[in-house]
N, C-alpha and C positions, 0 to 999 in steps of 0.2 A: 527806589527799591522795586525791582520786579516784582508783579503780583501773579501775574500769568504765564505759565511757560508750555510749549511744546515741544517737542527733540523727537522728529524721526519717525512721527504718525504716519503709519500705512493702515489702510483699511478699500476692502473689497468687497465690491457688493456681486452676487448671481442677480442677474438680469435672462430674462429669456435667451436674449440674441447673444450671451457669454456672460463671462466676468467683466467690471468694470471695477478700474481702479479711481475710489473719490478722492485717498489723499495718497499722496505718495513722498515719502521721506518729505512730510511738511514741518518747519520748523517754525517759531512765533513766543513774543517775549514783550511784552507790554507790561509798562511801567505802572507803581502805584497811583492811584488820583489823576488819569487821564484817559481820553478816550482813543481806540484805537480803533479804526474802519477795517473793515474788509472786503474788499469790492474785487468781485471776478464775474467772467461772464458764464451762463447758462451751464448748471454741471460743475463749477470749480469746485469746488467740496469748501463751502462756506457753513452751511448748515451741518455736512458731516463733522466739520471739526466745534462747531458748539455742541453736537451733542454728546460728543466725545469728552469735554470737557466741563459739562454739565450733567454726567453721571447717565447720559441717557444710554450711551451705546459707545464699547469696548471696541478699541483700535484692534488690529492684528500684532502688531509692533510698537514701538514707542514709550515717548513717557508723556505724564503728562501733572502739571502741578496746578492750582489754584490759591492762593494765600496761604504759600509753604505748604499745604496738605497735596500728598500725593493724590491725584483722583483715581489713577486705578488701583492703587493697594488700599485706600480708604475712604471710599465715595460716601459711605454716610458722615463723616467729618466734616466731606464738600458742602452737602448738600443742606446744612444750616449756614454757610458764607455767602451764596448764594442767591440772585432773583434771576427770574427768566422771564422773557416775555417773547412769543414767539409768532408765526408769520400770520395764524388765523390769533385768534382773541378765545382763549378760554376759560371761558365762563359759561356759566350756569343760565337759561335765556329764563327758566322758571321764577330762578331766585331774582330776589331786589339787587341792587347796586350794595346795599349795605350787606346783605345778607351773604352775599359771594365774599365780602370782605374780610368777614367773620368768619366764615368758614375756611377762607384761605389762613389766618391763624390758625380756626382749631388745630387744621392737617398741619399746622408748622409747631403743634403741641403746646402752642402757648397759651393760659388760661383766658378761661371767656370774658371775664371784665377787660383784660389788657388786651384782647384780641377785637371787645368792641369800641373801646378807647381808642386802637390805632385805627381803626373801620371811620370814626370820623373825623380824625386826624385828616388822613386820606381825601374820607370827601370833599372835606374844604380846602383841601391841597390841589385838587383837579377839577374845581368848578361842580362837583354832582352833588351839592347839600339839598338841591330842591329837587333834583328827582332819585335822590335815596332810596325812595323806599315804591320806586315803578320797575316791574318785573323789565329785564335787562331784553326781551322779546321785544319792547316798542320802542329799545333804544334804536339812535343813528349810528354808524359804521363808528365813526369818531368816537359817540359817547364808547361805544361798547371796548373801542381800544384804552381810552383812560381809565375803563374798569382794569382792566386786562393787565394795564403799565402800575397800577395803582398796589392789585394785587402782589404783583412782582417785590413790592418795597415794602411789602404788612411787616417784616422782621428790619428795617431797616437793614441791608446786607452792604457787606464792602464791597463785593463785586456784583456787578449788573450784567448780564448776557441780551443783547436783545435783538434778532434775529429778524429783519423786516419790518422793524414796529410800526411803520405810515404809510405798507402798504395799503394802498385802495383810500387812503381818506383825503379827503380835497382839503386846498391849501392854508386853511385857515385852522385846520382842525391838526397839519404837519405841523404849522408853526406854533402852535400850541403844545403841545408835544415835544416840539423841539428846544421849548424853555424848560419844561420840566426836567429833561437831560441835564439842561447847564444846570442847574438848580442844586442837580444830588451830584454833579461832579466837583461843583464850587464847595459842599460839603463832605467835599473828600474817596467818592466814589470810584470806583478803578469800573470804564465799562468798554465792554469788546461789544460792537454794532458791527454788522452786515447789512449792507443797503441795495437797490438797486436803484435810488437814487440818488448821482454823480452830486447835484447840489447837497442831500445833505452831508455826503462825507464830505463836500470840502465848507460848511457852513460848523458841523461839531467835531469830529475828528483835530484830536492833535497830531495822530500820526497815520498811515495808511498802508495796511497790506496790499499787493495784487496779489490774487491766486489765480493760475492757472492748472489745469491738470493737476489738482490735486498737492501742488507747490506752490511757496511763495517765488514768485519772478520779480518784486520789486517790492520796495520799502523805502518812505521816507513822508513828510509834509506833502500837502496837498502844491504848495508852491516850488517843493523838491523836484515831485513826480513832473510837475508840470512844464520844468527848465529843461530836465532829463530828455526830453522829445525835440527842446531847441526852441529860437527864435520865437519871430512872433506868426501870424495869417492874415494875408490880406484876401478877403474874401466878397466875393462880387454876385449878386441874385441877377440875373438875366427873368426879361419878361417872357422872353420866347426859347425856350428851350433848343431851337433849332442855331441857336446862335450860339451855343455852347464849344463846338470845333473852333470857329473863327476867332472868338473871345479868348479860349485858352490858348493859342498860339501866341497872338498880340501880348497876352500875359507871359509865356514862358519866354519868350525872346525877348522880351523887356528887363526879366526879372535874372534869368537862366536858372529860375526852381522848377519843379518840378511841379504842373497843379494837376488836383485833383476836381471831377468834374464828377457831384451827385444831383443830377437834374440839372435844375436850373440855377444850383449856386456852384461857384469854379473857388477854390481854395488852394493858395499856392503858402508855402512855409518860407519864412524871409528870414536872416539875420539878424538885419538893421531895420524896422518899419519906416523909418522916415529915407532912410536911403533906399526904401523898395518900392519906396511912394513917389518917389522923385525919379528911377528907374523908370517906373512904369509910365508917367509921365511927362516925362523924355523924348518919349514916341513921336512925340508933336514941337520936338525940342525947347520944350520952353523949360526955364529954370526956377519960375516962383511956384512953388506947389501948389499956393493957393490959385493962382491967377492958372498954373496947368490945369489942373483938376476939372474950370472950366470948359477948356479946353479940348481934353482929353472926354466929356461928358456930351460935348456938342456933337466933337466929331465921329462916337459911335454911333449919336441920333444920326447923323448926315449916312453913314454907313446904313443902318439902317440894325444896329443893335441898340437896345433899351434897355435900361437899368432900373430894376425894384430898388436898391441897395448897394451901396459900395461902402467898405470901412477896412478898418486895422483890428486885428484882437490878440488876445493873448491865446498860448492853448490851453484848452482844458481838460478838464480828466476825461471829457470822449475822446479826446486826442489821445490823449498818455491810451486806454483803453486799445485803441485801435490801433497803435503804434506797437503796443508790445502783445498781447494778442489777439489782433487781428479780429476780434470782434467786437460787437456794440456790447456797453453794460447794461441797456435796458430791459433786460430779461429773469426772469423768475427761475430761482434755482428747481433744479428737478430732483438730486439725489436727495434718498428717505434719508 
């Protein structure tokens, strides 16, 4: 069952330097009880179409539906299906952990016993039973985001919006976080996430948008997007950057790909890995890869290139990313 639908969002922002367009005829259709990414670089209109879809801010055009409720003809209908959580954490820095909890019920009009009920529901659901009751001011980045995620779920809601939720917090406090995702989706939760980072869409994400300009340019599994681009990479770290020309020559006549060269690592896109390993190889015509390999590693030392690193990989969503536009996803959106 479809829970989320978009059809044909345009929306225009006035900026000094003119108009910008954040979405532009964007369409999107995410199934009940799974999660969908949406990963675009710098500007894609990621956060414009959450907030379009979370009652916060009216398209120019389009439509837009949430759990069968139209959102622009009936945003208050939305706006109890509903959690958000979005790129800063807010909360309250005065109040306690408990006290923001509770308060995020009142505002969701549900009475004070059930609104403190679910407050420590919560906090034992996100590890903050022992600092409940410390004003959210002397929390860590992390704790104040599990406040933040905690709030989002006071009403239990079928859909979950959550817009950046681990930026800034170090890796122990993402993978935290990123159980609590499986947790309300294994419980039946429909949630649209925007990342900019590439591991976690392809770690929770069932499915994945690209946007670019304001459209989707791509759609499917993390493993779909990632075939889409081809083959596999054989990718090589040089110690001296100055051997970069020489090394990707010896690479592209071996291989006939095409490599690409960012510093000191040379990345060419292959086919067949083991036939591209055995090309490359070749050079020295020997035909046991492992016994080349040597081979091929001696006689760049003899040459007088050195290797940090040599291997085979698959591509990954920086690849899919940079293949289809053309730039890096590690960047923070800028549209309001």
């Amino acid at each position: 069952m479809t829970f989320i639908t978009a059809q044909e969002l345009r929306k225009t922002y006035q900026t000094k330097t003119g108009p910008v367009r954040a979405l532009d005829g964007l369409n999107l259709s995410v199934e009940q009880g799974t999660v969908r990414g949406l990963l675009g670089p710098n500007g894609a209109g990621k956060t414009t179409v959450v907030k379009v879809l979370t009652t916060l801010l009216r398209p120019e055009s389009g439509r837009a539906s949430v759990a069968g409720v139209d959102v622009l003809a009936d945003p208050a209908k939305v706006r109890p299906l509903i959690g958000t959580s979005g790129q800063y954490a807010a909360v309250d820095e005065v109040l306690t952990a408990r006290e923001n909890l509770v308060l995020v019920g009142r505002l969701y009009r549900i009475g004070t016993r059930q609104a403190k009920q679910r407050a420590e529901e919560l906090l034992e659901a996100f590890d903050l039973t022992e600092a409940a009751d410390r004003p959210l001011k002397g929390f860590s980045g992390g704790m104040r985001r599990r406040v933040d995620l905690a709030g989002a779920l006071v009403i239990n809601p079928p859909v979950l919006f959550l817009d950046e939720p681990t930026t800034g917090l170090d890796p122990q406090a993402r993978l935290g976080l990123w159980e609590v995702i499986r947790q309300r989706v294994g419980e039946g939760t429909t949630v649209l996430l925007t990342t900019q980072y590439l591991e976690e869409a392809d770690q929770l994400a069932d499915s994945i948008s690209v946007i670019d300009r304001g459209h989707v340019i791509a759609e499917g599994t993390a493993d779909e997007l990632k075939a889409s681009v081809g083959g596999k990479r054989i990718e090589l770290t040089l110690v001296d950057e100055a051997d970069a020309d020489r090394a990707r020559r010896i690479v592209a006549s071996s291989t006939g790909a095409k490599v690409a060269a960012t510093g000191r690592v040379l990345t060419a896109q292959v086919g067949d890995p083991t036939a591209a390993l055995i090309a490359v190889l070749k050079v020295l015509g020997e035909e046991d890869p492992s016994a080349a390999l040597i081979s091929v590693l001696t006689a760049l030392n003899e040459a007088g290139i050195e290797l940090h690193d040599a291997g085979i990989r698959r591509p990954t969503l920086d690849d899919v990313f940079l293949t289809l536009t053309g730039h890096v996803a590690e960047e923070q959106e800028v549209a309001a």
